[in-house]
Residue, then its C-alpha position, 0 to 999 in steps of 0.5 A: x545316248x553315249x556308252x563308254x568303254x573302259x580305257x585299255x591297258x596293256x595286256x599279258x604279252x606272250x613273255x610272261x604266259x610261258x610262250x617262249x618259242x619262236x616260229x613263223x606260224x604263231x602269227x601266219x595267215x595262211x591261204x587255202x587253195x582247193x586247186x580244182x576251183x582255183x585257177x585252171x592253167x590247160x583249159x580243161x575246166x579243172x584247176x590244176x597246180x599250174x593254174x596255181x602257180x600263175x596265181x601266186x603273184x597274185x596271194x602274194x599281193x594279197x599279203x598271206x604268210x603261206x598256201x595250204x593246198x587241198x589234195x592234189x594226189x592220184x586219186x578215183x576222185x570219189x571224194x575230191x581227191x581225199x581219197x588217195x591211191x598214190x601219196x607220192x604221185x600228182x593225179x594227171x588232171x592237176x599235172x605231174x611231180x615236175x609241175x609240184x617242184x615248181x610251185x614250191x621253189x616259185x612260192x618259196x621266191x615269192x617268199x610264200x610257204x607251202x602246205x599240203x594236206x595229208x590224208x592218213x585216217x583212209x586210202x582209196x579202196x585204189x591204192x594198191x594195199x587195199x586192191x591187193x587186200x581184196x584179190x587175195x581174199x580172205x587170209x590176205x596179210x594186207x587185209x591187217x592194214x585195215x579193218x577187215x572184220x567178218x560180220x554177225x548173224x548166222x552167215x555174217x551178214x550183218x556189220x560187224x558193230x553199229x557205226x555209221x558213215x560221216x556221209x549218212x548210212x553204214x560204215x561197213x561194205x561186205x566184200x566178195x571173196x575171189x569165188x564169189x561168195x560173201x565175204x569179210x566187211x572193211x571199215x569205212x568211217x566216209x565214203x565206201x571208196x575211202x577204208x580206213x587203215x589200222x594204225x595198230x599195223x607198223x606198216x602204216x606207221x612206216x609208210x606215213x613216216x616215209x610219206x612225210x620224208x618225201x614231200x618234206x624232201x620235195x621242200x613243203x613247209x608242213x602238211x594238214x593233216x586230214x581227220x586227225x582225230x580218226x586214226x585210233x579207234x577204240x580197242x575191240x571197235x564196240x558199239x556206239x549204241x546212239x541212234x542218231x551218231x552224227x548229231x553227237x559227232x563233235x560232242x562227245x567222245x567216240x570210239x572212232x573218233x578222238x582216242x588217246x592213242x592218236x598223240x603217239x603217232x604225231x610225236x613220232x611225227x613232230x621228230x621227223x619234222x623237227x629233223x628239216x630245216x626251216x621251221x616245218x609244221x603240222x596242222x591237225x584237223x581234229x574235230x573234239x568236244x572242247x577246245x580244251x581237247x583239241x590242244x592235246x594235239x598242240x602240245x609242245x612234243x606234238x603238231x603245232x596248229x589245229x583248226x579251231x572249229x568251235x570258232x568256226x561254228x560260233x554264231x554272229x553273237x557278241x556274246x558267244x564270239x567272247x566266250x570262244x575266243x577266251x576258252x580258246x585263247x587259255x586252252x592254248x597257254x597251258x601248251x604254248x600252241x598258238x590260237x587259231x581262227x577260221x571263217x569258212x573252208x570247202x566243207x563248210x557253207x561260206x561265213x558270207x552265207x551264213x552269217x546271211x541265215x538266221x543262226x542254229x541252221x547248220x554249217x550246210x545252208x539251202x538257203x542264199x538269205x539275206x545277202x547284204x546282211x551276210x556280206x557286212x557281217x562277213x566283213x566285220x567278222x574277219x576283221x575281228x579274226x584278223x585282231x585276235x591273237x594267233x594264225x588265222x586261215x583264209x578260204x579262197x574267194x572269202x577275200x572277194x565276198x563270194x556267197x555259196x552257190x545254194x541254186x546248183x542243180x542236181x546233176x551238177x553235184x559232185x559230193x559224195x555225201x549229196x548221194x548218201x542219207x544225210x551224211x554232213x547235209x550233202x551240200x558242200x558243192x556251193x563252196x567249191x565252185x571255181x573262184x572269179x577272176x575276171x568281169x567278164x569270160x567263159x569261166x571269168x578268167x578261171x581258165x580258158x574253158x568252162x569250170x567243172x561246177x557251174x558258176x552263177x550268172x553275174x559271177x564276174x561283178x565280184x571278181x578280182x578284176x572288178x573289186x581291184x583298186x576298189x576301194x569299198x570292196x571286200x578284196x581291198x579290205x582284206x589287202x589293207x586288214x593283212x598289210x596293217x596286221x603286218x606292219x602294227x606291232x599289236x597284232x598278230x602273235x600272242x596268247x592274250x587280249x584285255x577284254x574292254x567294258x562294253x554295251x550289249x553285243x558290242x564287243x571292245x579289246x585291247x592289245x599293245x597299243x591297239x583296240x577293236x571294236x564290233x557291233x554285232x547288233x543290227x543298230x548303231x550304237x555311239x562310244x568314245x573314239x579310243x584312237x586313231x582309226x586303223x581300219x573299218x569293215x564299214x562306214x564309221x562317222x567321227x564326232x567330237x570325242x565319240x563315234x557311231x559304230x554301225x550294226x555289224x561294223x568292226x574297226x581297229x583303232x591305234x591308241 
């Protein structure tokens, strides 16, 4: 039987929902590159900023807006480099500061942005304050930069409150005084190696202030910021008393995660920023209970993106992905902040497989699942992304369909959280495995040597060498998708869509002389053709007047 869809009209264009500033990030599709797993330019196994650089052509071609890339300063590495020592030094395993200028000046000719992270919820327990903090032992001025508290009990022996780590177990270390005795404890909210600063401290102020000078000297085009919601903690650190914190983690607000005070900090920011030329942004990476609480962080006088991480979490449900896109979508009027949208990134299971499981499992996934199953509706997913109005992110290797790898052995892993009880399920190793580049190699084109993770056997039939020029595959679809999003005058910035009636888990939408429609269900289902086809996740059979949009299929019409 043949459904209908309402016919589209117009809908609010941005002018007349109070989004009157300009700026290239409104509608950016930028690319995160985590450099380790990216591209390897000495053969080392890792990747590096080199390997980065040689590759840039190639997210040019791909047609993204800007590169946002993961932490690449001197660091232990006990936590992929989110644990920094030295925020104005390259660790040597991905080059020098030389090696950094290069790519930015190469990208900028390229007409490409550069992101960087900025980690400033914690430091390595290796970063000079926090070393020196530990020599002098108690009585240290350095120990006020962080949270340095003695514990309860008779002899300090217990933590100072309840609060747990991220990554499973406490989020208190004792130390060991100078002498040798027990001493204080310092507040950990991740990794042991990873304390926390105390933002009550002007030093820390002054030294991100001065952090964010050097890099938008060096000619980035804006930072993500790390754990933005974390840098406040609330006055006194009093107990959670919840027996099970990490469940509530991103459902209610913490005393750790979240506080008020934090928008402070990102005003003083956002001057700093709107000092350099060339529009230079911040990205808040802030998991909060509702969308609603993630745009105080966007407002006009704040950053001017954060992830949409409710998004993120949505499960392939035409009704669930309808609801978020238009909590999210007026959440961000109000401020004038565009939408954003994201599939996958390195501490979540690839959308690929997790849209393969049923939902309710997690963002961290064991299981491969189905497959096929999760490809198509990865594909249908991100062309639906790629419709909404606002900025979207891509995670490296989602343009080539790349599954997690849920089979790496035990001793492979390198996450911190793996080694610790729970703590984010501990399996964020299966997307970080180096990206394919070439059929056939050593590492398939990653480098000249092996890769610091192990890549799957048939790695290379989904590298870029064998999806090029396919036109089936998931890299080319990803090409067409953000060159039409380019060029078609509907998509891209906005604040609005047109909702379109629509049978049961399909969902239909309307912007300026442009319509999407995604089947979300595992049956075709025939509607009326309401254009001319822009673009399909998948195969669509054209009738007279109607046309078969198949289970987990989105297509872009121009009307």
């Amino acid at each position: 039987m043949t459904q209908h869809l309402a016919a589209p009209t117009a809908p609010t264009s941005a002018s007349t929902t109070g989004d009157r500033r300009t700026g290239w990030w409104r509608d950016a599709v930028i690319y995160q590159v985590y450099p380790r797993s990216f591209a390897d330019g000495n053969g080392d196994g890792m990747g590096d900023l080199e390997g980065v650089r040689g590759r840039l052509p190639y997210l040019k071609e791909l047609g993204v807006d800007a590169v946002w890339l993961s932490p690449f300063y001197a660091s232990p590495q006990a936590d992929a480099g989110y644990d920094v020592a030295d925020y104005r030094a390259i660790d040597p395993m991905f080059g020098t500061l030389l090696d950094a200028d290069a790519l930015i000046r190469d990208a900028h000719e390229l007409g490409l942005r550069i992101i960087v992270d900025l980690v400033p919820n914690h430091s390595s327990d290796q970063h000079e304050w926090f070393k020196r903090a530990i020599e002098e032992g108690p009585g240290s001025a350095l120990r006020d930069r962080y949270h340095f508290l003695p514990g309860k009990g008779e002899s300090g022996e217990l933590a100072p409150n309840d609060w747990e780590s991220i990554f499973g177990g406490p989020a208190w270390t004792r130390t060991v005084n100078p002498d040798g005795t027990p001493g204080d404890w310092y507040l950990h909210l991740f990794a042991s190696e990873q304390p926390d600063f105390n933002w009550e401290h002007p030093a820390v102020a002054d030294e991100f202030r001065s952090i964010l000078r050097f890099w938008l000297d060096m000619g980035v085009d804006g930072f993500r910021v790390d754990v933005a919601h974390g840098l406040v903690k609330a006055e006194g650190l009093p107990d959670l008393g919840a027996h099970d914190q990490l469940k509530l983690l991103g459902n209610d607000v913490m005393p750790f995660f979240d506080q008020d005070g934090v928008h402070e900090i990102y005003r003083s920011w956002r001057r700093i920023l709107d000092e350099y030329p060339g529009e230079r942004i911040a990205v808040a990476e802030a998991w909060t209970p509702t969308v609603e609480r993630t745009a105080n962080y966007v407002r006009p006088d704040e950053m001017h993106q954060a992830f949409n991480f409710q998004y993120l979490g949505t499960a392939w449900d035409a009704a669930a992905l309808r609801d978020v896109i238009t909590t999210s979508l007026a959440a961000m009027r109000p401020v004038g902040a565009p939408a954003t949208w994201v599939l996958s990134n390195h501490d979540v299971t690839r959308h690929t497989t997790r849209f393969a499981n049923p939902p309710g499992l997690g963002t961290q996934l064991r299981e491969a699942g189905d497959r096929e199953l999760g490809l198509r509706r990865a594909r249908a997913a991100t062309v639906l992304m790629l419709a909404l109005p606002g900025s979207a992110y891509v995670y490296q290797g989602e343009e080539l369909g790349l599954p997690d790898v849920t089979d790496l052995p035990d001793e492979a892993r390198q996450d911190p959280s793996f080694f610790r009880a729970e703590g984010q399920d501990g399996f964020r190793d299966g997307c970080r495995v180096p990206i394919p580049w070439t059929a056939e190699g050593t590492s398939y084109g990653f480098g000249a040597g092996g890769s610091w993770l192990p890549q799957p056997e048939g790695w290379g039939a989904l590298s870029v060498e064998t999806q090029t020029g396919d036109q089936d595959s998931t890299l080319e679809l990803y090409r067409r998708a953000l060159a039409v999003r380019r060029e078609h005058p509907g998509l891209g910035a906005g604040t609005a869509v047109e909702w379109l009636r629509a049978p049961e888990g399909v969902l239909a939408f309307a912007r300026d002389g442009f319509v999407c429609t995604v089947n979300t269900t595992r049956a075709a289902v025939t509607l009326p053709a309401p254009g001319r086809v822009l673009l399909a996740s998948g195969e669509v059979a054209l009738g007279e007047g109607d046309f078969e949009l198949p289970g987990d299929t989105a297509v872009w019409w121009a009307v």
